[in-house]
C-alpha positions in Angstrom: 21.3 6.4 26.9 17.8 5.5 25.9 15.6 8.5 25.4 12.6 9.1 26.9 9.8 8.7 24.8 6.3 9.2 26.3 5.5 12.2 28.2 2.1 13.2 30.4 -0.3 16.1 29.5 -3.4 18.0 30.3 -5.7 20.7 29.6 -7.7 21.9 26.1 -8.9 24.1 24.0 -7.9 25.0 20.2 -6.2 28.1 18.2 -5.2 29.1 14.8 -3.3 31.4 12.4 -0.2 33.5 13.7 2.3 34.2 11.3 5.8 34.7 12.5 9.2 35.8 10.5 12.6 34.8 11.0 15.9 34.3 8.8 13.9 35.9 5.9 11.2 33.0 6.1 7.7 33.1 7.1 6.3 30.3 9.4 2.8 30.2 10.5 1.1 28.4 13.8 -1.8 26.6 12.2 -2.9 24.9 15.0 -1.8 24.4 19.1 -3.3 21.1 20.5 -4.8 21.5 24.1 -4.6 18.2 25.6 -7.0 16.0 27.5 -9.8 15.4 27.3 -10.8 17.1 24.6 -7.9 17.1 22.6 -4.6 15.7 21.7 -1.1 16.5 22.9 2.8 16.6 22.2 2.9 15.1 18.6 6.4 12.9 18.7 5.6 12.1 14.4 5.0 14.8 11.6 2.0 14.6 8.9 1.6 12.6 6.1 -0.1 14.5 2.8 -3.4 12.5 2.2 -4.9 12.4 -1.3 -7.7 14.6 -0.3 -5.6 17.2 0.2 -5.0 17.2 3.8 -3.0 16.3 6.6 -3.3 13.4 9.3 -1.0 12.6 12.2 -1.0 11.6 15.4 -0.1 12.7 19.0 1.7 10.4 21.9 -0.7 11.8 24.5 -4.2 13.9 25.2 -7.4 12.2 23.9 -10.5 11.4 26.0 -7.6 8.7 27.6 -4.6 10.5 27.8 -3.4 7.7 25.5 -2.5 9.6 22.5 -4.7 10.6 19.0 -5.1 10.6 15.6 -5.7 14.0 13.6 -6.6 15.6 10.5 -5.7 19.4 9.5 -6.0 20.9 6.5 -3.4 23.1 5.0 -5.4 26.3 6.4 -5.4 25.1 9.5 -9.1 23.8 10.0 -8.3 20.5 12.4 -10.5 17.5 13.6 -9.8 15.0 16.3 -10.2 11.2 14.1 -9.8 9.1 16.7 -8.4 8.7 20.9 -6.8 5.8 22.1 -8.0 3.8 24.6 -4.8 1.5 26.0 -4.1 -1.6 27.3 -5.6 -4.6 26.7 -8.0 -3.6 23.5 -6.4 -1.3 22.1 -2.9 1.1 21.4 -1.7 3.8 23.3 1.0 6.4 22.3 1.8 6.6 19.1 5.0 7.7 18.4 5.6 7.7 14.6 3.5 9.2 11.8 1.3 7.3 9.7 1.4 5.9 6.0 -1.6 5.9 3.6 -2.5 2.6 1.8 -3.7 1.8 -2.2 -7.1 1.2 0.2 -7.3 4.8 0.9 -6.7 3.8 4.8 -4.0 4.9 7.4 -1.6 2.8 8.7 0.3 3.0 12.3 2.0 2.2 15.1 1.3 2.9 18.5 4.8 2.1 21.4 2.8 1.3 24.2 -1.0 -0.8 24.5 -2.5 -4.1 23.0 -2.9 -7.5 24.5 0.4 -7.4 26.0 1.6 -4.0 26.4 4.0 -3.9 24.1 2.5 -1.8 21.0 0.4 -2.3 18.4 -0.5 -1.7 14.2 -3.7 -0.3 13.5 -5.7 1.0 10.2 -7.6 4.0 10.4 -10.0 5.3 7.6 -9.8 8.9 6.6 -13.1 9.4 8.3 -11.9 7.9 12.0 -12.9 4.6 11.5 -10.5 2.2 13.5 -8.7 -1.2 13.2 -6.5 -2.5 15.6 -4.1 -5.4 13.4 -2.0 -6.6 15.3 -0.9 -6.4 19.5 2.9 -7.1 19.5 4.0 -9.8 22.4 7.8 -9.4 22.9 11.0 -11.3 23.5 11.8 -13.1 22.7 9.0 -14.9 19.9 8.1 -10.9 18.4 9.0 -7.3 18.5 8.1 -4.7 21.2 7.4 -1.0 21.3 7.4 0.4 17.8 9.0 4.2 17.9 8.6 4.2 14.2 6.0 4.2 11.6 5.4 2.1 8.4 6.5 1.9 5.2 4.4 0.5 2.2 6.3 -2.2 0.4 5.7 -2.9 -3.9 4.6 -6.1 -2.6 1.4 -4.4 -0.9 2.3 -5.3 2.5 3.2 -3.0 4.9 6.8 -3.3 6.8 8.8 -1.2 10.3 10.6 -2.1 12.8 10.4 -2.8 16.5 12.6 -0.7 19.2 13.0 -4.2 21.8 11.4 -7.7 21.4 13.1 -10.4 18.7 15.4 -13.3 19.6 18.0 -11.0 21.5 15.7 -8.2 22.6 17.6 -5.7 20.8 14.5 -5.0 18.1 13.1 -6.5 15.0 12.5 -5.8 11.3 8.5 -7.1 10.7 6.0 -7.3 8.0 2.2 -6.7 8.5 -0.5 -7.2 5.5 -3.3 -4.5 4.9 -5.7 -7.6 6.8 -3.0 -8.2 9.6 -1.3 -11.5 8.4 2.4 -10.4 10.3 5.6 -11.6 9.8 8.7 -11.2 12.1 12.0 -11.2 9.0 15.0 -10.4 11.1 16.2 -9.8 14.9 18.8 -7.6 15.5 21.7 -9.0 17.0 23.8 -6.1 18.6 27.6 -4.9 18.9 30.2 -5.7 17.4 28.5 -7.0 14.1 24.8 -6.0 14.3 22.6 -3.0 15.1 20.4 -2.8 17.9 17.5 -0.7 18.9 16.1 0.7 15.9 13.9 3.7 16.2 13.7 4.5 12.7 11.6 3.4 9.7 12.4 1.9 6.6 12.9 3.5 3.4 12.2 1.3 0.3 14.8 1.6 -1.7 14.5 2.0 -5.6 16.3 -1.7 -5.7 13.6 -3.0 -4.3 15.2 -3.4 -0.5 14.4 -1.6 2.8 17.6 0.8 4.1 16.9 1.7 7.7 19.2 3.0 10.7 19.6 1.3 14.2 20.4 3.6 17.3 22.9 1.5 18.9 25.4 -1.1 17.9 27.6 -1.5 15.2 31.6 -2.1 15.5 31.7 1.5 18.5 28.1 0.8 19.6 27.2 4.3 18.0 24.8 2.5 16.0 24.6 1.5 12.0 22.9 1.6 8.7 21.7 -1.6 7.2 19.7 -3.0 3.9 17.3 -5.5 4.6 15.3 -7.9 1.3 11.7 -7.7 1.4 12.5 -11.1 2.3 14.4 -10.4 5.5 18.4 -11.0 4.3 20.4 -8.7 6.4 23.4 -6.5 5.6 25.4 -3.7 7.7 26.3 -1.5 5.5 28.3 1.3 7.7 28.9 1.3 11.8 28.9 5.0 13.4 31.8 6.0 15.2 31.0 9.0 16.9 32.4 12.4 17.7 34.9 13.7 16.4 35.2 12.7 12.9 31.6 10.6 12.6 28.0 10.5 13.7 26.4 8.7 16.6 23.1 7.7 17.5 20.9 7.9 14.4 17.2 8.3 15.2 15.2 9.2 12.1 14.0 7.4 8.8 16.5 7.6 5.9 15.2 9.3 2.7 16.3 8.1 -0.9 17.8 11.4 -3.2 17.0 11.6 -6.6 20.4 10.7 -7.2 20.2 7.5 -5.3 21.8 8.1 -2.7 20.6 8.2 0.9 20.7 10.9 3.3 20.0 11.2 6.8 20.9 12.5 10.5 22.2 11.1 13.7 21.1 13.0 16.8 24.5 13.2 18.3 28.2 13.0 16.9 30.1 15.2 14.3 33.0 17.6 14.6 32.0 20.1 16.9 33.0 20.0 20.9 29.1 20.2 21.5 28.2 16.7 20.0 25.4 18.2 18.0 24.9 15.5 15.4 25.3 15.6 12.3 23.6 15.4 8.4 25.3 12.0 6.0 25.0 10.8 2.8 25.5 7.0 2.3 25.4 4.8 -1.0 23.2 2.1 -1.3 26.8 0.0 -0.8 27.5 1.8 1.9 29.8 4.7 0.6 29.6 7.0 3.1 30.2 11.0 3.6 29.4 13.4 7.2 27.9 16.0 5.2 27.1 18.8 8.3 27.9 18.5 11.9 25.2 21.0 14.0 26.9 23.9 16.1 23.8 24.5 18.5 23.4 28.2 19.2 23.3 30.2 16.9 22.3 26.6 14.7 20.8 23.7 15.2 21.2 20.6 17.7 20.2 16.7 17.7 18.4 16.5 15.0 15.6 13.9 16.2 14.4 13.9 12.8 15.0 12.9 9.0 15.2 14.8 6.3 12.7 15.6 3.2 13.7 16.2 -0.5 12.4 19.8 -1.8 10.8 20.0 -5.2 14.1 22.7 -5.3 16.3 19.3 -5.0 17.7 20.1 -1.7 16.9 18.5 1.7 14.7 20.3 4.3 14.8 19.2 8.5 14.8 20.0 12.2 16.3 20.0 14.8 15.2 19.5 18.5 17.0 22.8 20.0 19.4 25.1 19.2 18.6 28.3 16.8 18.6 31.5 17.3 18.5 32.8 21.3 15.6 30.2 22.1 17.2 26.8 22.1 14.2 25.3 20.9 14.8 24.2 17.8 15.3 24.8 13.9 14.4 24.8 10.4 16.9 24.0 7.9 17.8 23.5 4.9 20.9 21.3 3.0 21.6 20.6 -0.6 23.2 16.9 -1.4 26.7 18.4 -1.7 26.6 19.5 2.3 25.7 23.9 2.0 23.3 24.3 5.1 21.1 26.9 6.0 19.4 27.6 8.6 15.4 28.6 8.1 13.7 29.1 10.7 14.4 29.2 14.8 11.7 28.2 17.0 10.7 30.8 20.0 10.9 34.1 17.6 7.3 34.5 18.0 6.5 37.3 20.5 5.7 37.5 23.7 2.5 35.5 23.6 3.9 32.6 23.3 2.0 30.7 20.5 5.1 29.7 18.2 6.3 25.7 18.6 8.7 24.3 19.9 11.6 21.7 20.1 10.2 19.8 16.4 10.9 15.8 16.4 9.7 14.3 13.4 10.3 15.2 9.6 8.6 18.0 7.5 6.6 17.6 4.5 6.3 19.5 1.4 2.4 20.2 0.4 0.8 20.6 -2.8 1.2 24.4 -2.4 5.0 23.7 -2.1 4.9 24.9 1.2 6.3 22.7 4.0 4.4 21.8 6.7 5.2 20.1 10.4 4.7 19.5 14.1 6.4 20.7 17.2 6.3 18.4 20.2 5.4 21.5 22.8 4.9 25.2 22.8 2.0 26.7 21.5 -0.6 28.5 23.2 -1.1 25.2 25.8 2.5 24.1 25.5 0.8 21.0 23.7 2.8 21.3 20.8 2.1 22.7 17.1 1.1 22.0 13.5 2.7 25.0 11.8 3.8 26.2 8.1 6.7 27.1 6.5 7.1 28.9 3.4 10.8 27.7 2.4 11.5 29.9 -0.7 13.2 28.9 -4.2 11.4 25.5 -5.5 8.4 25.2 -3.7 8.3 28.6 -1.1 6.8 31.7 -1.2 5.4 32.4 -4.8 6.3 28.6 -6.0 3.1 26.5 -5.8 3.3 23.3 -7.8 0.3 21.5 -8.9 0.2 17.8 -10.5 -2.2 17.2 -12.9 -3.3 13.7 -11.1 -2.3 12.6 -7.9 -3.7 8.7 -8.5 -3.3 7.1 -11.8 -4.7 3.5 -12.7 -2.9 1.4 -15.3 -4.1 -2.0 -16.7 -2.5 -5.4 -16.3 -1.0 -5.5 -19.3 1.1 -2.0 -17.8 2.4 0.9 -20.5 3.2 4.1 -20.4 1.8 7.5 -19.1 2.5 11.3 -18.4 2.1 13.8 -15.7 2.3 17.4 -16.0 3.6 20.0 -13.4 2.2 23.2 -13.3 4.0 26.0 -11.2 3.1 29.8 -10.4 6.6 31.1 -11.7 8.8 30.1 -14.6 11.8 29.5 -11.8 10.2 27.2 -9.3 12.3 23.9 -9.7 11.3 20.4 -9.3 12.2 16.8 -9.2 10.5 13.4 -9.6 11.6 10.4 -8.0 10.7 6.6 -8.6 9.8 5.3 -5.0 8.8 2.0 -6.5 11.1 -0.6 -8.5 8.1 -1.1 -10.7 7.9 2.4 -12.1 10.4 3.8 -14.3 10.9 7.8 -15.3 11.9 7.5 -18.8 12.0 11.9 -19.3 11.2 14.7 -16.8 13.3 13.3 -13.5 13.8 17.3 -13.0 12.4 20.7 -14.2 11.7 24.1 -13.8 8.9 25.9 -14.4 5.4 24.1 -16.3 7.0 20.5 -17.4 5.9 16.8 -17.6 7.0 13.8 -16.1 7.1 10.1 -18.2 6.6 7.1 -17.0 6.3 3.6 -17.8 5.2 0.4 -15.7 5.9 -3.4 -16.9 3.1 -6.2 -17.2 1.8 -7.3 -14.1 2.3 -10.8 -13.3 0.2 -11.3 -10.4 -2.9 -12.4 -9.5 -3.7 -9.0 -7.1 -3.1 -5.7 -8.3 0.0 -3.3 -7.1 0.4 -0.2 -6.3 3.9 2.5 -6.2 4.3 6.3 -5.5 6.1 8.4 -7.4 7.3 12.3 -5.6 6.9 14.7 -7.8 7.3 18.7 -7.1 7.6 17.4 -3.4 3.9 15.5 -4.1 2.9 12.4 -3.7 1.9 10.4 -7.2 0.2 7.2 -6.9 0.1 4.6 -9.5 -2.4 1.6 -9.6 -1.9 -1.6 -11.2 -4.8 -3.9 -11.5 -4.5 -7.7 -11.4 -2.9 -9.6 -13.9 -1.5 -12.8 -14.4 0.5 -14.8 -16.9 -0.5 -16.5 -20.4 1.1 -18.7 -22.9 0.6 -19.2 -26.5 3.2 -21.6 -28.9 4.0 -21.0 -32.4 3.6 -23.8 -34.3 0.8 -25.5 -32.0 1.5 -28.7 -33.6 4.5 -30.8 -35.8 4.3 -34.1 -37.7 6.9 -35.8 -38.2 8.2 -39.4 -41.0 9.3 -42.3 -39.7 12.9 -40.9 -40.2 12.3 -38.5 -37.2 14.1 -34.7 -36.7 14.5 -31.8 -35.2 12.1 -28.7 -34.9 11.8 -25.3 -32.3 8.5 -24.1 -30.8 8.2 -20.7 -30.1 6.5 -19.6 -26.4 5.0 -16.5 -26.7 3.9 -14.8 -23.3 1.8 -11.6 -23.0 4.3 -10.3 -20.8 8.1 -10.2 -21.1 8.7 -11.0 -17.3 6.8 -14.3 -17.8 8.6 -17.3 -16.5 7.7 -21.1 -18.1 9.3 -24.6 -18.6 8.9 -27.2 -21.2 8.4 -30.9 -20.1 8.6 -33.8 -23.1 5.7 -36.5 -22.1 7.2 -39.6 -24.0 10.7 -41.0 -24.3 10.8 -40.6 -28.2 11.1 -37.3 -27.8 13.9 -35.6 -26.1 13.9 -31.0 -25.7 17.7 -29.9 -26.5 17.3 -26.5 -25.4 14.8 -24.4 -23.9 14.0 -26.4 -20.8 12.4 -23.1 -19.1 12.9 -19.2 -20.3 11.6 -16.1 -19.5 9.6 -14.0 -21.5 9.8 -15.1 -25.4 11.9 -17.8 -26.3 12.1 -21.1 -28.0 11.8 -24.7 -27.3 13.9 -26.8 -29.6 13.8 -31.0 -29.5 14.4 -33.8 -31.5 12.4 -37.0 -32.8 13.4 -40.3 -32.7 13.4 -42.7 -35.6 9.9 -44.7 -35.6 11.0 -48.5 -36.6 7.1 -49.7 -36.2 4.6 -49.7 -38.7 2.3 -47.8 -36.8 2.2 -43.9 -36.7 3.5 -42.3 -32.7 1.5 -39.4 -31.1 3.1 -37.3 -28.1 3.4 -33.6 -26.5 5.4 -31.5 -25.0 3.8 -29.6 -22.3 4.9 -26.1 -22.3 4.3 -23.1 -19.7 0.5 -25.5 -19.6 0.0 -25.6 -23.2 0.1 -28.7 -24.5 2.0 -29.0 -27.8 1.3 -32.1 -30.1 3.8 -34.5 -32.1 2.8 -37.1 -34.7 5.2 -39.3 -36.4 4.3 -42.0 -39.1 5.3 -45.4 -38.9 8.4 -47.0 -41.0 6.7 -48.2 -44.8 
């Protein structure tokens, strides 16, 4: 069962502001797209929080084309259109998946369809509109095809996803793309019974410093699996899906790392009840796994098309694409890690004028106001689909707003340590902060209530380009830039003479950073390194001299992480 991905539209025109209430929550229609030409339509992806404050997305359709746009709306709901696609040959054309901001300020994406060959592209977009296309996929069986999902940046800078078809066996790819377009294809999925195969999720960059994404087939039942991939592309299955009645099946959305470490997600279809609702998991970075919530449709939720998002309250916040309430279209929930669900919001409460969403896809996101914030992929004044607001309640709702006191901090090479404070409304709105890079470390603060500050240190830099990591905080997004470093050596003694009789002596390499790798190489035979042939960070570099039998004095070096340090011996009186 492949589903459907890219549907048509018409029509335009623009509205704002209708506040609707259901379950105790408040949810307002910021915006209902009107379609082409003017305008985009049906948004498949949800927003991403940009660091001015606002939100950008896309839509699969509408657009001066038809082909799909790119967005920006602010959290009150005032909207631009960025950018319409154009198609096949020159450029994308409906974008499925939401966009990631880069340390360059740009957006990053996907589109399924469009590029030299049809078969999808990556493109960079500046916050202003201005647009890149990187890289026109080309298919089996030499590249991926059709990207459903969006990007994720890596520590490394580069930016990596994952490919629905294409690769070796046709059944999808894992890739990586550089901010300038250098790609790289690291893995092709292989299929049942040992591998995943279609992928329509993104990766999640783990806090070991590997990618954990879902595939929606394949696996030992074909329900599909969860795997860990290395930034370098080295490949494990981690759990296959079974199905209904005791598993999930058919995972379509992202994974999200907890601040506990684990990872929790949904699969559109599966779990205990007769209705094959899908279900919410938990799975290990080893790949302990737990069915946390199977979906009950009316009055819940059903297939969850899309992940999940951690609260600043600590608990998990999704949708689902119908069920709720009377409506079917879709839901609003919430989960903590230990499984209790509630249900927020149900699409189609609005009255009888129609303008509330429905039938969400993609996964919500948690504003600076602490209020989350979404898409639906139709209803709406135009049936277009919605960018709406939810006020959630308890850590980050309805008289909860968080602020961060920097939401982009610059450290030098040499790394350290810094703070961030939290500032809240109330003296009960909870929070967390997560590392979402390997590089940064909380050290105090992972969690609070009310006003509290977050710590945070960040090691030496021992590359020649800079870095940058994220850090959520309060349900924010904190990044942290790195500038360019770069190893250096200095030895301690620089120099040794030796008699005639010879010895032994230690030279101590000191780096300016701990992480700093070296070896030690002797130069001439009459001297000979006993320990300390390479080290990392501080260490020593012990040797020996032979005897000198001549009359005349011996000079020689070691050379030693590049320094060269110097040995004289005298000759034999």
């Amino acid at each position: 069962m492949k589903i459907l991905r890219i549907p048509l539209v018409i029509v335009l025109i623009v509205v704002t502001g209708r506040t609707f209430n259901a379950n105790a929550q408040t949810e307002t229609t910021l915006y209902s797209f009107a379609g082409y030409p003017n305008d985009g339509a049906n948004p498949y992806a949800g927003l991403v929080h940009g660091s001015d404050g606002n939100f950008y997305g896309t839509t699969v359709a509408g657009g001066t084309n038809g082909d799909g746009t790119v967005f920006r709306i602010s959290p009150g709901g005032s909207y631009t259109n960025l950018y319409s696609f154009a198609g096949y040959p020159n450029d994308g054309n409906g974008p499925s998946a939401g966009l990631v901001q880069g340390s360059d300020s740009n957006f990053y994406g996907t589109t399924f369809y469009g590029g030299a060959s049809g078969y999808g592209t990556v493109f960079r977009i500046s916050p202003g509109g201005s647009y890149t296309n990187l890289y026109s996929f080309a298919g089996y069986p030499n590249d991926g095809a059709n990207p459903v999902a969006g990007l994720v940046h890596g520590s490394d800078g580069s930016f990596y996803g994952t490919t629905e078809s294409g690769g070796t066996n046709d059944y999808g790819t894992v890739f990586r793309i550089s901010p300038g377009g250098s790609y790289t294809n690291l893995y092709s999925f292989a299929g049942s019974p040992n591998d995943g195969e279609s992928p329509s999720a993104g990766l999640v960059l783990g806090s070991d410093g590997n990618f954990y994404g879902t595939a929606f087939y394949g696996g030992t039942s074909g329900y599909g699996t969860v795997f860990r991939i290395s930034p370098g592309g080295s490949h494990t299955n981690l759990y296959s899906f079974t199905g209904a009645p005791s598993d999930g099946a058919l995972p379509l959305a992202t994974l999200v790392q907890g601040s506990d470490g684990n990872f929790y997600g949904t699969t559109y279809q599966g779990g205990t009840n007769f209705c094959d609702c899908g279900t919410v998991f938990r799975i290990s970075p080893s790949g302990s796994y737990r069915n946390l919530y199977s979906f009950a449709d009316v009055p819940d939720g059903s297939l969850p098309y899309a992940g999940l998002a951690q609260g600043s309250d600590g608990n998990f916040y999704g949708t689902t694409l119908y069920g709720g309430g009377t409506s079917d279209y879709g839901t609003v929930f919430r989960i903590s890690p230990g499984g209790s669900y509630t249900n927020l919001y149900s699409f189609g409460s609005s009255p009888a004028d129609g303008e509330d969403g429905a039938n969400p896809r993609d996964e919500l996101v948690q504003g600076s106001d602490g209020n989350f914030y979404g898409t639906t992929y139709q209803g709406g004044t135009y049936k277009y689909g919605t960018v709406f607001k939810l006020a959630a309640g308890g850590g980050g709702g309805e008289g909860c707003t968080l602020i961060l006191s920097a939401r982009s901090v610059t450290l030098p090479a040499k790394g350290g340590s810094r703070i961030v404070r939290v500032r809240t409304t109330g003296t009960n709105c909870a929070w967390t902060a997560v590392s979402n890079d390997p590089f940064i470390t909380i050290t105090r603060g992972a969690n609070g209530v009310g006003i509290g500050t977050v710590w945070f240190t960040i090691p030496g830099n021992t590359n020649t380009t800079a870095v940058s990591g994220t850090m959520s905080i309060a349900g924010q997004t904190l990044t942290v830039h790195q500038k360019a470093g770069g190893c250096t050596f200095s030895l301690s003694p620089k120099d040794q003479n030796f008699k005639a009789a010879g010895g032994s002596a230690t030279v101590n390499v000191l780096p300016n950073y701990s992480d700093c790798a070296w070896t030690a190489v002797s130069t001439n035979s009459f001297i000979t390194i006993t320990d300390g042939l390479s080290g990392v960070g501080k260490g020593p570099v012990r040797y020996t001299v032979a005897p000198n039998t001549s009359t005349n004095g011996l000079t020689g070096t070691i050379s030693i992480a590049g320094e060269t340090f110097k040995v004289t011996q005298s000759g034999e009186k």
